[in-house]
PDBQT receptor file of N, H, CA, C and O in Angstrom, charges set to zero:
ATOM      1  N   UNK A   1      50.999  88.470 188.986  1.00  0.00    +0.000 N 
ATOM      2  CA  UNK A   1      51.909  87.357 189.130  1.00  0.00    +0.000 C 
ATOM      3  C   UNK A   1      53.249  87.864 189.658  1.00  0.00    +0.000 C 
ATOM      4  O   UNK A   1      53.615  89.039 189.659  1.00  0.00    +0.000 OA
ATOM      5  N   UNK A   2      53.975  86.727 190.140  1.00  0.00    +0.000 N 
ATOM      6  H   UNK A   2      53.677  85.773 190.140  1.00  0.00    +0.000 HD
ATOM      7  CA  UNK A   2      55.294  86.867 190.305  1.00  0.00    +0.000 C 
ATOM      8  C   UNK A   2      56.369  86.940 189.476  1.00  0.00    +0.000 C 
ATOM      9  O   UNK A   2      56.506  86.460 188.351  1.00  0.00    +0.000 OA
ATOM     10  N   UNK A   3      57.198  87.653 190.204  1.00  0.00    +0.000 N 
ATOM     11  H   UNK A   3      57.086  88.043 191.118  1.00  0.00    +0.000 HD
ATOM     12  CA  UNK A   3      58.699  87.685 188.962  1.00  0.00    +0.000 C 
ATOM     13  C   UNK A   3      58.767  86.042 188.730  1.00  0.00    +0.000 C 
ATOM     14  O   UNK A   3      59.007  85.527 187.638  1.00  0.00    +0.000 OA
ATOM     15  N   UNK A   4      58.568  85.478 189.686  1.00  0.00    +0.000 N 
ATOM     16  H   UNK A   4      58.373  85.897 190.573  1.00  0.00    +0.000 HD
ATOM     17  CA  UNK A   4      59.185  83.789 189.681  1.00  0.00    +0.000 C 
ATOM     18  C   UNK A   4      58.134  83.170 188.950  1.00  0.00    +0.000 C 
ATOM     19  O   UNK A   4      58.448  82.139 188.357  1.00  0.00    +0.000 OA
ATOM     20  N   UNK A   5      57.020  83.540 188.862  1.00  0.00    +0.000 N 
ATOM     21  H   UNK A   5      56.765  84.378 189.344  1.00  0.00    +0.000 HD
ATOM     22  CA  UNK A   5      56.234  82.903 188.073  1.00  0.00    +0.000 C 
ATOM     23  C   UNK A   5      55.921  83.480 186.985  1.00  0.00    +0.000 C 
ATOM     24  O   UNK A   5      55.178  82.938 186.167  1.00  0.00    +0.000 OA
ATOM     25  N   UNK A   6      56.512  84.833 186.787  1.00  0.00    +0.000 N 
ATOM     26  H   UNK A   6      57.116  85.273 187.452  1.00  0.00    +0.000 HD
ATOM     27  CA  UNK A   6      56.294  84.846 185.177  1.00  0.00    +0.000 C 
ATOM     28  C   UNK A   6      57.776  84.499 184.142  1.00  0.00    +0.000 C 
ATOM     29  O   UNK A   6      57.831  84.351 182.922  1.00  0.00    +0.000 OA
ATOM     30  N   UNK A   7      58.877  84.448 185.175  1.00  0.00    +0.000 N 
ATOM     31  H   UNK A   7      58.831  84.569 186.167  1.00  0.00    +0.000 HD
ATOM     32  CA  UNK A   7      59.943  84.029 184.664  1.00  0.00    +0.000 C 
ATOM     33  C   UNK A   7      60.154  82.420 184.222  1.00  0.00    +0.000 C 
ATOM     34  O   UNK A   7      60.708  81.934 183.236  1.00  0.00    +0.000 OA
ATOM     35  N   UNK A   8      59.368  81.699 185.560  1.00  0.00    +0.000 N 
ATOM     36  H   UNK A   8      58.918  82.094 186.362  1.00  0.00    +0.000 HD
ATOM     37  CA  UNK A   8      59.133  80.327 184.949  1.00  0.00    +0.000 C 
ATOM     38  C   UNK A   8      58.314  80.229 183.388  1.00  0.00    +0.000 C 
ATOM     39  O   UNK A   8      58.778  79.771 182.344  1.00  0.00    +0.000 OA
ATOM     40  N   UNK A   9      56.860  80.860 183.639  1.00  0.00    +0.000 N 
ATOM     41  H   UNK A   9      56.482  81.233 184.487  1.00  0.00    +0.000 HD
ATOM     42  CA  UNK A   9      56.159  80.828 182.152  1.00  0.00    +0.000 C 
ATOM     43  C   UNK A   9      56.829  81.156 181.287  1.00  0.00    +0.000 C 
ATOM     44  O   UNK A   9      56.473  80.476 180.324  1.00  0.00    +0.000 OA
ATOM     45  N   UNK A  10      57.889  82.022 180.901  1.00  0.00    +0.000 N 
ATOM     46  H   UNK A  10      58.178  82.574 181.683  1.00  0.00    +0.000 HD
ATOM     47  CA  UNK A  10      58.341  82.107 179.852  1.00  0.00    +0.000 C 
ATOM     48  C   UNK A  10      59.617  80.825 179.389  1.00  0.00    +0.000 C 
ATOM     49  O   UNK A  10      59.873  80.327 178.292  1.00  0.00    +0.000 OA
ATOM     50  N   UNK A  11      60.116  80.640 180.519  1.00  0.00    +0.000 N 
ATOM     51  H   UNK A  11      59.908  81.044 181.410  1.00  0.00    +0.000 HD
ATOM     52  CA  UNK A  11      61.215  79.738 180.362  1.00  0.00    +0.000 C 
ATOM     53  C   UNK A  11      60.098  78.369 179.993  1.00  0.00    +0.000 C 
ATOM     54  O   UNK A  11      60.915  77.578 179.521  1.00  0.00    +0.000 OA
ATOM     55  N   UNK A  12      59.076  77.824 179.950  1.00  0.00    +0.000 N 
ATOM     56  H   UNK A  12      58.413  78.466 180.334  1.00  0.00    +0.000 HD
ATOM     57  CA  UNK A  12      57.849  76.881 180.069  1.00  0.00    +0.000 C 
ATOM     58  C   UNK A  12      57.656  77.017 178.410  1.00  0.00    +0.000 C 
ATOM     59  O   UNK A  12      57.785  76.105 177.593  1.00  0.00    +0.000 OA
ATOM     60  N   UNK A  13      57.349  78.262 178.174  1.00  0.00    +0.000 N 
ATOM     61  H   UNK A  13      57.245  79.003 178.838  1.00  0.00    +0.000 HD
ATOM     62  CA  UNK A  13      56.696  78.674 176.584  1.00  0.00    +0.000 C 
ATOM     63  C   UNK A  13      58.257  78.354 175.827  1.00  0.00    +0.000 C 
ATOM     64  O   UNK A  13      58.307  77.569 174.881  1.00  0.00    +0.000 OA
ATOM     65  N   UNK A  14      59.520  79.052 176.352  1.00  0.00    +0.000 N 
ATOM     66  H   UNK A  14      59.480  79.690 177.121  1.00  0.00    +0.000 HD
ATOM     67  CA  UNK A  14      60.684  78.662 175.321  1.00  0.00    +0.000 C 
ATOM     68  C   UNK A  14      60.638  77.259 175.071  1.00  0.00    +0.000 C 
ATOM     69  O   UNK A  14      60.404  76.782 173.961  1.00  0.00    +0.000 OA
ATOM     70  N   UNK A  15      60.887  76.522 176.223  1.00  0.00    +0.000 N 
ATOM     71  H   UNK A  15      61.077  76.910 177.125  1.00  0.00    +0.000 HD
ATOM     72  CA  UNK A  15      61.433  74.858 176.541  1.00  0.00    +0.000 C 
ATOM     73  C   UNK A  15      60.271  74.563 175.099  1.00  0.00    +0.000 C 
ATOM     74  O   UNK A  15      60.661  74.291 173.963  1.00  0.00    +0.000 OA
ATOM     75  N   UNK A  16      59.198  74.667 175.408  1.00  0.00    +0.000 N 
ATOM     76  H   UNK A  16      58.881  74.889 176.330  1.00  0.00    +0.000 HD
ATOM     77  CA  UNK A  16      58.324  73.912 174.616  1.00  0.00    +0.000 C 
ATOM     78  C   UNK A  16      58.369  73.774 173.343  1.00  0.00    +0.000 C 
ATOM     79  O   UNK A  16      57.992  72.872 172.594  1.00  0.00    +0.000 OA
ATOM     80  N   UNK A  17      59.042  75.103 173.119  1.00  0.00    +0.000 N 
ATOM     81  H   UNK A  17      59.349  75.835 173.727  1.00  0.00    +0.000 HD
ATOM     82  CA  UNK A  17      58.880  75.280 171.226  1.00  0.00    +0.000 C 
ATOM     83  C   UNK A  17      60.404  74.586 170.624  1.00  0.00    +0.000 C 
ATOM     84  O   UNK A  17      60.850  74.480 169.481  1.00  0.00    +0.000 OA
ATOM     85  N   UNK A  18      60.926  74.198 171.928  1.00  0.00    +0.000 N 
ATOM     86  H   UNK A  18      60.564  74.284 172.856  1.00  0.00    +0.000 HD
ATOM     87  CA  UNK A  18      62.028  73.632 171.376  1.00  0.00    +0.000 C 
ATOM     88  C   UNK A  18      63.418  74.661 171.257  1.00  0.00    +0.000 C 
ATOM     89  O   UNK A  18      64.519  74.314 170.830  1.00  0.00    +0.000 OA
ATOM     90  N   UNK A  19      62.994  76.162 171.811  1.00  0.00    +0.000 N 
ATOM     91  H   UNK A  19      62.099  76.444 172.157  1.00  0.00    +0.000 HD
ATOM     92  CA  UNK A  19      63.922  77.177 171.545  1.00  0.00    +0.000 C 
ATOM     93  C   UNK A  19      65.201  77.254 172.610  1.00  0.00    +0.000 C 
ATOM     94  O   UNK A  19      66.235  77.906 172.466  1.00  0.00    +0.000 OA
ATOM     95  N   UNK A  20      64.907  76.586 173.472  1.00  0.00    +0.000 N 
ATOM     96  H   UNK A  20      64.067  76.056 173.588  1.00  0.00    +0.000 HD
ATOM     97  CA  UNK A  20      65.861  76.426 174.514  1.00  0.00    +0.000 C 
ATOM     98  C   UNK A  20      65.962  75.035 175.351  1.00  0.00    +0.000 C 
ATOM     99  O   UNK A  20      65.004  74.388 175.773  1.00  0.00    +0.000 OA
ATOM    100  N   UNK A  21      67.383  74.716 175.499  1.00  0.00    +0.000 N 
ATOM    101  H   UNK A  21      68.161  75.242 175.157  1.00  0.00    +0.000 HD
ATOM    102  CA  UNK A  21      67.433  73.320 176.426  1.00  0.00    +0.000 C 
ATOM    103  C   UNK A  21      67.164  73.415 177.453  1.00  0.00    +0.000 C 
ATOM    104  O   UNK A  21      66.706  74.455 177.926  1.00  0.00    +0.000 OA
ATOM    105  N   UNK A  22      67.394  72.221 178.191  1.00  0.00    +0.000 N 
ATOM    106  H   UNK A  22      67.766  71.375 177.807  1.00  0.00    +0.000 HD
ATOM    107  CA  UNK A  22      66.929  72.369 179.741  1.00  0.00    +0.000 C 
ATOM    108  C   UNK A  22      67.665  73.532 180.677  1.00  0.00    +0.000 C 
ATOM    109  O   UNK A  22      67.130  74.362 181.412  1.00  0.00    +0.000 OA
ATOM    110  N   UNK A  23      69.300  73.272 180.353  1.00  0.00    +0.000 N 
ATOM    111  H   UNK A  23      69.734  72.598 179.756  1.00  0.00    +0.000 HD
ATOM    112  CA  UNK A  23      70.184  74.162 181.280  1.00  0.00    +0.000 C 
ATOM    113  C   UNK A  23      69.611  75.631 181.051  1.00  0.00    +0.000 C 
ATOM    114  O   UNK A  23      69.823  76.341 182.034  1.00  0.00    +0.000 OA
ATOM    115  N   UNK A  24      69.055  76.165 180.191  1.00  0.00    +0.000 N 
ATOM    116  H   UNK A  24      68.883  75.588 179.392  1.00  0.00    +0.000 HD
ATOM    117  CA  UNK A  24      68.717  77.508 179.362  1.00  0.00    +0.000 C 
ATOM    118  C   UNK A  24      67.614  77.714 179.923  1.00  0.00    +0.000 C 
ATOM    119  O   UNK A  24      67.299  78.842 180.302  1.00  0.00    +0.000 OA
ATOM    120  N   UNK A  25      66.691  76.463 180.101  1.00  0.00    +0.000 N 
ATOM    121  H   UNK A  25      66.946  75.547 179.794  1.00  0.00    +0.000 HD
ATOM    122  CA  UNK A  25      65.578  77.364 180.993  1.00  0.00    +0.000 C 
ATOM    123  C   UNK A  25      65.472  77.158 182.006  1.00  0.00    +0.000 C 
ATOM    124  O   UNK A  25      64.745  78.024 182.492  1.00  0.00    +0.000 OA
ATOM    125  N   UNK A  26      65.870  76.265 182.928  1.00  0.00    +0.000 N 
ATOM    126  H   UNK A  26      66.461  75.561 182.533  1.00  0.00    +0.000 HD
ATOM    127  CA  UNK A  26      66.506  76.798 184.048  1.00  0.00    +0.000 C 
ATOM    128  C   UNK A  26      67.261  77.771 184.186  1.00  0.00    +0.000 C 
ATOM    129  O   UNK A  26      67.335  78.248 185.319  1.00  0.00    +0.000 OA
ATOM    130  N   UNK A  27      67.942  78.291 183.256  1.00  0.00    +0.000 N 
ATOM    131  H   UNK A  27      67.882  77.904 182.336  1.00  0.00    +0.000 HD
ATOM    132  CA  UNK A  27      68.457  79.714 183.963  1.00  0.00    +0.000 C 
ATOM    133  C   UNK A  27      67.562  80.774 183.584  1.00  0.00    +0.000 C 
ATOM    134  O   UNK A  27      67.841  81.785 184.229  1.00  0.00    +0.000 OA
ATOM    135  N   UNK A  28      66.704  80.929 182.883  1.00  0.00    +0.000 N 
ATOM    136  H   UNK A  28      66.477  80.108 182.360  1.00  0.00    +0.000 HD
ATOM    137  CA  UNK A  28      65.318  81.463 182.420  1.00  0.00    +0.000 C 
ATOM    138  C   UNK A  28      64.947  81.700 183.444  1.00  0.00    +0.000 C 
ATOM    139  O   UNK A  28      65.243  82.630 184.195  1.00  0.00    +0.000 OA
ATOM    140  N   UNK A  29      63.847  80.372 183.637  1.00  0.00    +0.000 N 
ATOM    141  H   UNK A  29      63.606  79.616 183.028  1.00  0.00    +0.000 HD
ATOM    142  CA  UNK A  29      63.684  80.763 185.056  1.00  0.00    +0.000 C 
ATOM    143  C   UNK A  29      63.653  80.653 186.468  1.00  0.00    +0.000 C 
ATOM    144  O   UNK A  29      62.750  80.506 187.292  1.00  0.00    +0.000 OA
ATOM    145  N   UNK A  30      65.303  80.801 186.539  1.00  0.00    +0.000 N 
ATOM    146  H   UNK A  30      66.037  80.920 185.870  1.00  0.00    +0.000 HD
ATOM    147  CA  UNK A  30      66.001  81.358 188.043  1.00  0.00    +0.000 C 
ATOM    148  C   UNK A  30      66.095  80.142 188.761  1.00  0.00    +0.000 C 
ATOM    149  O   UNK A  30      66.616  80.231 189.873  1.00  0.00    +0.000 OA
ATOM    150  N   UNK A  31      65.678  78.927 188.354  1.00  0.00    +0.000 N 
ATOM    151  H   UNK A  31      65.255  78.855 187.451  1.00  0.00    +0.000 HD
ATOM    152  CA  UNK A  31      65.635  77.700 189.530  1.00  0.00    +0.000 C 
ATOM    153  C   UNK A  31      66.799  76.838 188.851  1.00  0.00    +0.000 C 
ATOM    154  O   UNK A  31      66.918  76.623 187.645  1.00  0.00    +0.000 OA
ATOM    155  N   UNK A  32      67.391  76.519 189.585  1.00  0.00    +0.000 N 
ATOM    156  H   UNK A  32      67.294  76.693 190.564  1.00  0.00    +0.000 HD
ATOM    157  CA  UNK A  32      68.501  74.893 189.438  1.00  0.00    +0.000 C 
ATOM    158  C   UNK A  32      67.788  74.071 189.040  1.00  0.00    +0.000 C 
ATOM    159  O   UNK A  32      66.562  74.033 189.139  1.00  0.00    +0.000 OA
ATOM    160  N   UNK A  33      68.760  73.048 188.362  1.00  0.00    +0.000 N 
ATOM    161  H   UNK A  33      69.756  73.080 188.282  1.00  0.00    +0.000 HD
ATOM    162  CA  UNK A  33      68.393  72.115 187.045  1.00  0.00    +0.000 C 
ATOM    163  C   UNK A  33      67.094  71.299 187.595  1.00  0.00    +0.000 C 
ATOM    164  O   UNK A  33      65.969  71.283 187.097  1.00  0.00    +0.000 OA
ATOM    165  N   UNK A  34      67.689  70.443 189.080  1.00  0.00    +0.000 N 
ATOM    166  H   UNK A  34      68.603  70.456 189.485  1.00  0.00    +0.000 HD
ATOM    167  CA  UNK A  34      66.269  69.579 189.718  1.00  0.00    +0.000 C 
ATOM    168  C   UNK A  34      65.474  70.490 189.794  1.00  0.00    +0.000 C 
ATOM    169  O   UNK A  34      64.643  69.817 189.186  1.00  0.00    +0.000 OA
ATOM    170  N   UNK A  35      64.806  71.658 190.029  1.00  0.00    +0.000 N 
ATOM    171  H   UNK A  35      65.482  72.205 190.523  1.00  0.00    +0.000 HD
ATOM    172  CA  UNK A  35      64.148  72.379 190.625  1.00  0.00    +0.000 C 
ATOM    173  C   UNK A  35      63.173  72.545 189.226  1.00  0.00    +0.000 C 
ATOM    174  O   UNK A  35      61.954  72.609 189.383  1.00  0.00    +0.000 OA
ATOM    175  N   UNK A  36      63.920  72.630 187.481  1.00  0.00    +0.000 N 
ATOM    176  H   UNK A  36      64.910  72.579 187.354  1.00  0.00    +0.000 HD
ATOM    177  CA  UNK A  36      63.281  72.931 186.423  1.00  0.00    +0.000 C 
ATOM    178  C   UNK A  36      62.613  71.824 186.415  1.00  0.00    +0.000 C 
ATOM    179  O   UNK A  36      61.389  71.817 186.284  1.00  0.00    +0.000 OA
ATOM    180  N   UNK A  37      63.600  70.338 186.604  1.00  0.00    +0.000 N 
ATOM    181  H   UNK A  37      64.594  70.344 186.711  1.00  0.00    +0.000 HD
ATOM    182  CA  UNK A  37      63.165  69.254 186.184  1.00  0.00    +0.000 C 
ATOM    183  C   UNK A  37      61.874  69.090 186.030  1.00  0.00    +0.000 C 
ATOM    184  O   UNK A  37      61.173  68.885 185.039  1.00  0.00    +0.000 OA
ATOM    185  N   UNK A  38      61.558  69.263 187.666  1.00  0.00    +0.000 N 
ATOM    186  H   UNK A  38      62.128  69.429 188.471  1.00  0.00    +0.000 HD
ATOM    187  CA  UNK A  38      60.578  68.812 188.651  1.00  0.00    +0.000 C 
ATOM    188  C   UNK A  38      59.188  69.844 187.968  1.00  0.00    +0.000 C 
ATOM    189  O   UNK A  38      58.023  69.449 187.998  1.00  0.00    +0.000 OA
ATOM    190  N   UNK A  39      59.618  71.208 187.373  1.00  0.00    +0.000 N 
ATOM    191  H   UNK A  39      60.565  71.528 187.349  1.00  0.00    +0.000 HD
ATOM    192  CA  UNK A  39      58.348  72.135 186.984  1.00  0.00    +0.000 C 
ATOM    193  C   UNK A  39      58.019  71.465 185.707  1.00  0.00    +0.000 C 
ATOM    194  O   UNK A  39      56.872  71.598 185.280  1.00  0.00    +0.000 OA
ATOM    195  N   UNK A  40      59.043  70.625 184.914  1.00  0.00    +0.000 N 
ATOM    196  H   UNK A  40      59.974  70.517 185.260  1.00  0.00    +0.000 HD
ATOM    197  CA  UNK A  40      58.534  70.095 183.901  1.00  0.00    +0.000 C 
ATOM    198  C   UNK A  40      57.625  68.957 183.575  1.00  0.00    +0.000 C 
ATOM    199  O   UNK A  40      56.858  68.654 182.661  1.00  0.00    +0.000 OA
ATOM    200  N   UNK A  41      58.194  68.261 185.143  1.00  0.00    +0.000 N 
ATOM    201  H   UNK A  41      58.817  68.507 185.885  1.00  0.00    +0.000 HD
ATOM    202  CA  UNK A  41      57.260  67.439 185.286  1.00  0.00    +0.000 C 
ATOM    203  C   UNK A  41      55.902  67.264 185.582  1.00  0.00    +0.000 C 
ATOM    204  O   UNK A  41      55.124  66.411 185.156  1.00  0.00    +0.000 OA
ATOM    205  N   UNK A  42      55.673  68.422 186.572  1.00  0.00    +0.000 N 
ATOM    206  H   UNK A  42      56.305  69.115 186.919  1.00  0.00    +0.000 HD
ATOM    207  CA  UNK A  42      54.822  68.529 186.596  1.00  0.00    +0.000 C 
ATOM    208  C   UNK A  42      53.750  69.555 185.992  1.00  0.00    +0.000 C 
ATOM    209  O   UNK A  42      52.841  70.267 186.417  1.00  0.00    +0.000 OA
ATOM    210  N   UNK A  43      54.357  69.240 184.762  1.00  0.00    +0.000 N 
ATOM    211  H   UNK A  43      55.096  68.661 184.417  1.00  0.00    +0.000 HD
ATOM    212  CA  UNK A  43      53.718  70.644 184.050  1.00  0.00    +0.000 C 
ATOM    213  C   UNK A  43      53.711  69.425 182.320  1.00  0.00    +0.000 C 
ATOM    214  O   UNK A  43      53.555  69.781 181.152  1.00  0.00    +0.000 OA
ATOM    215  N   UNK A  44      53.919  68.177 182.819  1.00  0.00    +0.000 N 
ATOM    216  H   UNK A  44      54.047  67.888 183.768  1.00  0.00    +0.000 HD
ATOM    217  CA  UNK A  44      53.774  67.078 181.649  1.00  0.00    +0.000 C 
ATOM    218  C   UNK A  44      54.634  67.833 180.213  1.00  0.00    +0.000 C 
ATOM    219  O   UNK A  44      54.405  67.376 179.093  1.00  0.00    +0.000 OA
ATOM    220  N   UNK A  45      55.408  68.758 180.358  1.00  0.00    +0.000 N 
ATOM    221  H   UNK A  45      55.595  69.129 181.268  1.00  0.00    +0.000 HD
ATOM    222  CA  UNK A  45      56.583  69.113 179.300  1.00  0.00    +0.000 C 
ATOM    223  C   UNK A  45      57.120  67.794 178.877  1.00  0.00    +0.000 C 
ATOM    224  O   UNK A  45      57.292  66.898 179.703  1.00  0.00    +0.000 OA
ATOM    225  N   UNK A  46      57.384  67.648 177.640  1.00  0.00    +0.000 N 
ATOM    226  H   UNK A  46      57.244  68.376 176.969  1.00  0.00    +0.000 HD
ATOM    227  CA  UNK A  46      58.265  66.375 176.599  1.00  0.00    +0.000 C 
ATOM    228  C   UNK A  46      59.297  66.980 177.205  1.00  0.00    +0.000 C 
ATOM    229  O   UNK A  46      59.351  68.185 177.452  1.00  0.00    +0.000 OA
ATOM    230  N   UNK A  47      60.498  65.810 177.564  1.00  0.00    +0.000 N 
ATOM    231  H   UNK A  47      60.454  64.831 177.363  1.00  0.00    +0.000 HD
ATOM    232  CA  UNK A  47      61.961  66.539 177.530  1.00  0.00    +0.000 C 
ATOM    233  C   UNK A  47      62.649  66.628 176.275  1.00  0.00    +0.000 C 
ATOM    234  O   UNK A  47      62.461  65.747 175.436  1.00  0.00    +0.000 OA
ATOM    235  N   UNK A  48      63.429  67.594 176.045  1.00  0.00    +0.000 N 
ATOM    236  H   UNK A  48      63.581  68.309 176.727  1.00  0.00    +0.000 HD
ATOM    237  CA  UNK A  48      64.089  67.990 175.134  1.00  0.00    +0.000 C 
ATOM    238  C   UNK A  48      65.436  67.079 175.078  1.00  0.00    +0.000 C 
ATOM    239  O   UNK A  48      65.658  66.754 173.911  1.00  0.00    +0.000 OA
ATOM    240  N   UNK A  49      66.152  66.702 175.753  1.00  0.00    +0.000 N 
ATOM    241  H   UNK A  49      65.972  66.966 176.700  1.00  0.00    +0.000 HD
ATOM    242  CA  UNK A  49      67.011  65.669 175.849  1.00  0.00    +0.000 C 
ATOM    243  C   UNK A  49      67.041  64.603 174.825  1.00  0.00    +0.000 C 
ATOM    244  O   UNK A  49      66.249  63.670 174.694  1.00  0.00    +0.000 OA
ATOM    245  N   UNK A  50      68.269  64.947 173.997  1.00  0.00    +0.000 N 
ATOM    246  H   UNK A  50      68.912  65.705 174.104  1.00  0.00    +0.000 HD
ATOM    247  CA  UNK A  50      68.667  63.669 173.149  1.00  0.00    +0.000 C 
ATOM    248  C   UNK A  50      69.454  62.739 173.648  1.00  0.00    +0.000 C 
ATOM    249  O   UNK A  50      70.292  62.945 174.526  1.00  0.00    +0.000 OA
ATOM    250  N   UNK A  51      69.218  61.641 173.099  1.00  0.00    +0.000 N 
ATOM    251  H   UNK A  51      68.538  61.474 172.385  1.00  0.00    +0.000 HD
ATOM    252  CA  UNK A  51      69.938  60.548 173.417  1.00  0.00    +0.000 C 
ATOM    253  C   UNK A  51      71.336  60.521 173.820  1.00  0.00    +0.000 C 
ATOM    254  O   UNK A  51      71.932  59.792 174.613  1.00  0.00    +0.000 OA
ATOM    255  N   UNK A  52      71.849  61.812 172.838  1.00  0.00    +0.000 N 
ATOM    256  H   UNK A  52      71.365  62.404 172.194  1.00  0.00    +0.000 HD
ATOM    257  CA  UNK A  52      73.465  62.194 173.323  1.00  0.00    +0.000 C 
ATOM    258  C   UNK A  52      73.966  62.708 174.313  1.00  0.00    +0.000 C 
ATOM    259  O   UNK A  52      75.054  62.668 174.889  1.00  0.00    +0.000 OA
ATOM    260  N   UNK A  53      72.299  63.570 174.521  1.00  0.00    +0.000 N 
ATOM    261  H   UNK A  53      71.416  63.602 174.053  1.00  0.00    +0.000 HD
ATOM    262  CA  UNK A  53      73.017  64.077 175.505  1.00  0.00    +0.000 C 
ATOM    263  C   UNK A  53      72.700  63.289 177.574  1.00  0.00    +0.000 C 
ATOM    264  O   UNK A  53      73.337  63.382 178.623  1.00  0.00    +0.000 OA
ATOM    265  N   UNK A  54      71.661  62.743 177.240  1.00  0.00    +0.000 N 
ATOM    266  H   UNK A  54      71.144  62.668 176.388  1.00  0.00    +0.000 HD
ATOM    267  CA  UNK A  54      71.641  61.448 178.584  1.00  0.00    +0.000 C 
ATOM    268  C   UNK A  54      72.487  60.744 178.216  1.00  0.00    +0.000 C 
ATOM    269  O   UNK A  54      72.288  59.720 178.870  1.00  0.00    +0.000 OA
ATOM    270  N   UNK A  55      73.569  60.529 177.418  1.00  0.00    +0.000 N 
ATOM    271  H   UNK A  55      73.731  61.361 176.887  1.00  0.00    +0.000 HD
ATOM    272  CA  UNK A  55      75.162  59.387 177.215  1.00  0.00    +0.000 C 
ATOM    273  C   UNK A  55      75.881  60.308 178.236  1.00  0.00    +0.000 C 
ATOM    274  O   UNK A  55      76.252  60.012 179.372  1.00  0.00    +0.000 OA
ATOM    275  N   UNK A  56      76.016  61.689 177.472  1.00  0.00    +0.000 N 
ATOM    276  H   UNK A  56      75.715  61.930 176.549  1.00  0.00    +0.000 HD
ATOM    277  CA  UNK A  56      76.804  62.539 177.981  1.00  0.00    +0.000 C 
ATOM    278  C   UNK A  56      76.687  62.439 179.638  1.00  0.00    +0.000 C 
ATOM    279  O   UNK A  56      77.674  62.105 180.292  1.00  0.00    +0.000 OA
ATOM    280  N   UNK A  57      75.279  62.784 180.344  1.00  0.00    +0.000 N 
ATOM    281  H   UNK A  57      74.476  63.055 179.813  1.00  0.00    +0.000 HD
ATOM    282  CA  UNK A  57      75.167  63.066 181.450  1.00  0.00    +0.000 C 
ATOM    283  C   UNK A  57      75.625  61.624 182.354  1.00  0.00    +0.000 C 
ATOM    284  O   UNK A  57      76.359  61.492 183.333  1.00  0.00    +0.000 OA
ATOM    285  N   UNK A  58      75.073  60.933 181.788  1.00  0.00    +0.000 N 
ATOM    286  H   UNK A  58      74.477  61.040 180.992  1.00  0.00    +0.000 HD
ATOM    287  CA  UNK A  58      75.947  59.413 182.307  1.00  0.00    +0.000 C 
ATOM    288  C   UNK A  58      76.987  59.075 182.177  1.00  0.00    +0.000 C 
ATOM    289  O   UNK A  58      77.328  58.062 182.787  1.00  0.00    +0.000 OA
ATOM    290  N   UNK A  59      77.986  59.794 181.297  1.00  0.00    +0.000 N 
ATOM    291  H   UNK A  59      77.709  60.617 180.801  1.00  0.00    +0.000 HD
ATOM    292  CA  UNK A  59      79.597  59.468 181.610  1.00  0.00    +0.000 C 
ATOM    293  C   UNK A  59      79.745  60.395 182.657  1.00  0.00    +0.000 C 
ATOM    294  O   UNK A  59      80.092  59.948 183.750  1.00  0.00    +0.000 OA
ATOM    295  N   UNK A  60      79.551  61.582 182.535  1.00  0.00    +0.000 N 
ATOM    296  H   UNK A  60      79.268  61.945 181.647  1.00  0.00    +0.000 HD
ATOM    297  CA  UNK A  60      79.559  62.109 183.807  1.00  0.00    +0.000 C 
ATOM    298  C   UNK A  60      79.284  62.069 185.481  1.00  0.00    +0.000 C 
ATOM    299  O   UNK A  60      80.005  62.488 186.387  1.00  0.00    +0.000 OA
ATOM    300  N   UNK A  61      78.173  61.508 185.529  1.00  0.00    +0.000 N 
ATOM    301  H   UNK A  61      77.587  61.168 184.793  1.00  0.00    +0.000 HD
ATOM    302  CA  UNK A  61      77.837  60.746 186.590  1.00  0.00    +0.000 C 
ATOM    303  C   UNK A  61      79.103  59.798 187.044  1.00  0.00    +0.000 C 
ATOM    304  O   UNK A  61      79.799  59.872 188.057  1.00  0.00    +0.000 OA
ATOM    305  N   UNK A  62      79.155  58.872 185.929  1.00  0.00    +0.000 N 
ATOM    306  H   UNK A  62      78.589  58.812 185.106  1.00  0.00    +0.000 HD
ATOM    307  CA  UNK A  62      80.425  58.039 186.526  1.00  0.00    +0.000 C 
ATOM    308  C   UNK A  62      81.508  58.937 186.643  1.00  0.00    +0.000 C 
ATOM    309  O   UNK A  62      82.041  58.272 187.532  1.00  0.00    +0.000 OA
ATOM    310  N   UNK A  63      82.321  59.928 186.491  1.00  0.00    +0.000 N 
ATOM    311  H   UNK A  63      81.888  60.467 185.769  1.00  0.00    +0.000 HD
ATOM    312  CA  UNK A  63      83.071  60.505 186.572  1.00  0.00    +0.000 C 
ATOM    313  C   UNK A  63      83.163  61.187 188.176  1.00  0.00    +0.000 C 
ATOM    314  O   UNK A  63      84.186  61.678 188.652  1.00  0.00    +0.000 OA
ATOM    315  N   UNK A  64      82.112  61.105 188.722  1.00  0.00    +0.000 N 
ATOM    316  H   UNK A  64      81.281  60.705 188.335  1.00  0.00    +0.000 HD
ATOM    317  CA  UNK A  64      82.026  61.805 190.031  1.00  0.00    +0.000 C 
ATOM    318  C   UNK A  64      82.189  60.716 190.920  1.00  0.00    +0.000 C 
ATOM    319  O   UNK A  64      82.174  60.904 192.136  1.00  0.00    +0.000 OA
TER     320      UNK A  64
């Protein structure tokens, strides 16, 4: 395997157990936030995202 693909699997195995947020495994492994999104998606991962923190990301949004 690849560095990129064994760096994703591990950042895949953290996310899951709940040991790390999204920003954390995206930097795990090596891809920007859309780029994790998108491996989570298609990899049917639960998001870890609380309610506080999609408030959070939506005041922000408006802020830009």
């Amino acid at each position: 395997e690849g560095l990129r693909d064994l760096r994703v699997k591990r950042a895949v195995e953290r996310y899951q157990t709940g040991e790390v947020s999204v920003k954390q495994a995206a930097r795990i492994a090596g891809v920007s936030l859309g780029e994790w999104l998108e491996i989570a998606r298609e990899r049917n991962l639960t998001s870890q995202l609380t309610p506080e923190d999609l408030e959070h990301d939506a005041e922000t949004a408006l802020d830009l």
